[in-house]
C-alpha positions as CSV (number, residue, x, y, z in Angstrom):
1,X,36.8,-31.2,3.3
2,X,36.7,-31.3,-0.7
3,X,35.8,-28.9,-3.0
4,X,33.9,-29.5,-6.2
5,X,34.0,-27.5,-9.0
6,X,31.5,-24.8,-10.3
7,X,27.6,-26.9,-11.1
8,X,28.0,-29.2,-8.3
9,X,25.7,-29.5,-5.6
10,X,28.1,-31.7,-3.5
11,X,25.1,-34.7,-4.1
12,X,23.0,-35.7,-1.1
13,X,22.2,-34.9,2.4
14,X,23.9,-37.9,4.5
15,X,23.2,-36.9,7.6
16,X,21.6,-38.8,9.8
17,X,17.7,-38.7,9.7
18,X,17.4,-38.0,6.1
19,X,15.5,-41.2,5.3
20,X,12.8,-40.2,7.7
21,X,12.9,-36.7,6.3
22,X,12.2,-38.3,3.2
23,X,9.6,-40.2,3.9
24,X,7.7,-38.1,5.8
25,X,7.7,-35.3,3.1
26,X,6.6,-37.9,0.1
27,X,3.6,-38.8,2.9
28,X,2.6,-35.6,3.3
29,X,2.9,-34.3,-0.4
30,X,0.4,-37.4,-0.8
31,X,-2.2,-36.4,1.7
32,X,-2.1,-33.0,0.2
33,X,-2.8,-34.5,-3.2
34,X,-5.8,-36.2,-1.7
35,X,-7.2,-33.8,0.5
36,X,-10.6,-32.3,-0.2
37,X,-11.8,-28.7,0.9
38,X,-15.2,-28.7,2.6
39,X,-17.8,-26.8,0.6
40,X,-17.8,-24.2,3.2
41,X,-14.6,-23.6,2.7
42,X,-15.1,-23.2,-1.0
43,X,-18.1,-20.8,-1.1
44,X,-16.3,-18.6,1.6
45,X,-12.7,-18.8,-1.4
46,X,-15.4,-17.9,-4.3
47,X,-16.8,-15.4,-2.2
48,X,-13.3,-13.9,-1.5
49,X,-12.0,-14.0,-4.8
50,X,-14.7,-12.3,-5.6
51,X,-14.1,-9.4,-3.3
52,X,-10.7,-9.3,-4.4
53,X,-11.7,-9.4,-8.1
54,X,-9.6,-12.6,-8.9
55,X,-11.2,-15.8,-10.6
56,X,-11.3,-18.4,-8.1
57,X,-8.5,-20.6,-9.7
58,X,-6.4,-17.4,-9.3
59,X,-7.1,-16.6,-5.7
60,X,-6.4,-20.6,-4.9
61,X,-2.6,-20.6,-6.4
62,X,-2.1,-17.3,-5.0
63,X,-3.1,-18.3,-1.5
64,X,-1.3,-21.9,-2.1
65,X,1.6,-20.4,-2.8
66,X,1.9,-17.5,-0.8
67,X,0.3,-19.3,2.2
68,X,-1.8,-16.5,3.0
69,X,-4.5,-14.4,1.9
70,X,-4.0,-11.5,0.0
71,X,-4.2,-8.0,1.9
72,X,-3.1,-5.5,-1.2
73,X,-2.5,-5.5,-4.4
74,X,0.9,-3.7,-5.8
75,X,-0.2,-2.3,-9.1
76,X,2.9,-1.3,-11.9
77,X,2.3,2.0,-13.4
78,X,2.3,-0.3,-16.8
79,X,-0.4,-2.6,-15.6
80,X,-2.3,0.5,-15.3
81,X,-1.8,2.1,-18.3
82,X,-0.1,4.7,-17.3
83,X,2.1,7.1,-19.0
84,X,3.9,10.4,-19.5
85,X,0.5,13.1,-20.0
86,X,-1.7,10.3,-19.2
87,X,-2.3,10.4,-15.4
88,X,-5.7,9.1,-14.8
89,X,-6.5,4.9,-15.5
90,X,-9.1,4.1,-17.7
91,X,-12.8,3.9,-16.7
92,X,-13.6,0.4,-16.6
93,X,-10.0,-0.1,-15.0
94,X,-10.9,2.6,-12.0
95,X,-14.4,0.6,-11.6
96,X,-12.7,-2.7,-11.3
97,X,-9.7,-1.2,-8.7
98,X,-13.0,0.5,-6.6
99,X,-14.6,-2.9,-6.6
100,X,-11.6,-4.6,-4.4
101,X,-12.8,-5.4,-0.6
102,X,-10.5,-5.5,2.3
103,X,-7.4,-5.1,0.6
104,X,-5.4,-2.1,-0.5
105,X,-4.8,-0.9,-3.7
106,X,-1.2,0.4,-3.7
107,X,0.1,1.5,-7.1
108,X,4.1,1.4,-7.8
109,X,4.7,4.3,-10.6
110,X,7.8,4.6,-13.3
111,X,9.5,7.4,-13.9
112,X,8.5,10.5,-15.4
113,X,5.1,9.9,-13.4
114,X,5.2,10.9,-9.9
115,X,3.5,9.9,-6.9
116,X,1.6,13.1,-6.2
117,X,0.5,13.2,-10.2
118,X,-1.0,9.6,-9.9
119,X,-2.6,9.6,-6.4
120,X,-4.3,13.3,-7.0
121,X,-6.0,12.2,-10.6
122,X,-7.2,8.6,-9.2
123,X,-9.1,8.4,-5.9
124,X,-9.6,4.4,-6.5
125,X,-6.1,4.1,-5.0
126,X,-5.1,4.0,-1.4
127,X,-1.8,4.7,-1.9
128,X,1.2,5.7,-4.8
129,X,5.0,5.2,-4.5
130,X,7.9,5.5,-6.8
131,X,8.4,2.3,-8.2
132,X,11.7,0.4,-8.4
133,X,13.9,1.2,-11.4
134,X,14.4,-1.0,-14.0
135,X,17.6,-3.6,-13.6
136,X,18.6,-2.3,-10.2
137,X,20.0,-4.7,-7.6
138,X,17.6,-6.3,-5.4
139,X,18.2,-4.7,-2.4
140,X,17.8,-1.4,-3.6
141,X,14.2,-2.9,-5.1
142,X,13.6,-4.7,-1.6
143,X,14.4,-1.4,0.1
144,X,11.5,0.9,-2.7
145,X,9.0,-2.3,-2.1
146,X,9.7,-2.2,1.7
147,X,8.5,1.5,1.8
148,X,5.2,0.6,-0.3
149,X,4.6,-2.5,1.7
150,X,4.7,-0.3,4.7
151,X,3.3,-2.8,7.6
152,X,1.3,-4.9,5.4
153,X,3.0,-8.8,5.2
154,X,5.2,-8.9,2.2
155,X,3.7,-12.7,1.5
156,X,-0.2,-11.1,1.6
157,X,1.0,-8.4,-1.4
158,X,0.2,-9.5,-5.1
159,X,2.0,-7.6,-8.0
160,X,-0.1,-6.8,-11.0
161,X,2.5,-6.4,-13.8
162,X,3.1,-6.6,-17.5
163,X,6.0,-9.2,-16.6
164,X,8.2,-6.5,-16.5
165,X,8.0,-6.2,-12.7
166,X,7.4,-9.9,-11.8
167,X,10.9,-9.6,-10.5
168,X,9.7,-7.7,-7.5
169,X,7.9,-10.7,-6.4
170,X,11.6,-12.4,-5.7
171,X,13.2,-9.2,-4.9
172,X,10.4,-8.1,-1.9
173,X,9.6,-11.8,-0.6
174,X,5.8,-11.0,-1.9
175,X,3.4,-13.1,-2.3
176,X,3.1,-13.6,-6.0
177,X,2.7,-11.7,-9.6
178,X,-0.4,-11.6,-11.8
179,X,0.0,-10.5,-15.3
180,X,-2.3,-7.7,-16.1
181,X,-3.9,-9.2,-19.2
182,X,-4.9,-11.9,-16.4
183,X,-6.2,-9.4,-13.5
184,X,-8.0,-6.7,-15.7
185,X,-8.9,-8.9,-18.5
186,X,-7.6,-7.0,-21.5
């Protein structure tokens, strides 16, 4: 067997089949180009969105590429605007989180913020955990998301960030980050 030196990708599957594999996925990237979603279909994504408080072009990539609806939302202490002596979220920001249907509202908190501090001043959120620390490995940030993903799938969680956490979507297999500006519309 030869080796190839750092860069290469040792060129292309020659295996037998690969033609066929080839085909077949360029077929079906086409169909999926073409295909149309029944109106049904549509008004019942519109109304979801909607429950989830997402614009409908948002809830469509997230489901397309997560492959799933969303069940929870994993909220950064950041997106939320929270900080040392400033506990609570805003107003208008509490309104939109109570607004979210059937899915959970989990927020991820930075140090010096605890979990008890957060989850006592804001009942709009169903749960609060430690958040993963900045530039740790990613299994010690799989293993912080794990315990805040509890049972939920990790593809049905979105992150709500600042971009500072839209690592966790790579690190915890989740479904996919939204930046904050985007979700809350600040």
């Amino acid at each position: 067997m030869t080796t190839h030196g750092i860069g290469h990708n040792n060129g292309p599957a020659m295996d037998a089949g690969r033609s066929w594999r080839v085909h077949a996925w360029r077929r079906a990237k086409a169909n999926m180009s073409s295909a149309r979603l029944n109106p049904a279909t549509v008004k019942r994504h519109v109304a979801r969105a909607k429950e989830l408080g997402l614009s409908y072009r948002d809830y469509a990539m997230i489901q397309a590429s997560a492959g799933r609806d969303v069940c929870g939302f994993l909220f950064s202490s950041n997106a939320l605007d929270l900080a040392f002596g400033r506990h609570r979220v805003s107003q208008p920001t509490a309104e939109k989180l109570e607004a979210i249907r059937h899915a959970l509202r989990i927020a991820l908190v930075h140090a010096p913020l605890t979990p008890d501090q957060v989850a006592e001043a804001n009942a709009a959120l169903d749960s609060v955990h430690r958040a993963p620390r900045f530039l740790t490995s990613f299994p010690q940030m799989r293993e912080v998301l794990a315990e805040a993903q509890g049972r939920l799938p990790a593809s049905g969680l979105v992150v709500v960030g600042t971009g500072l956490e839209s690592e966790w979507v790579a690190a915890g297999r989740l479904g996919a980050f939204l930046p904050a500006e985007a979700y809350f519309g600040t």
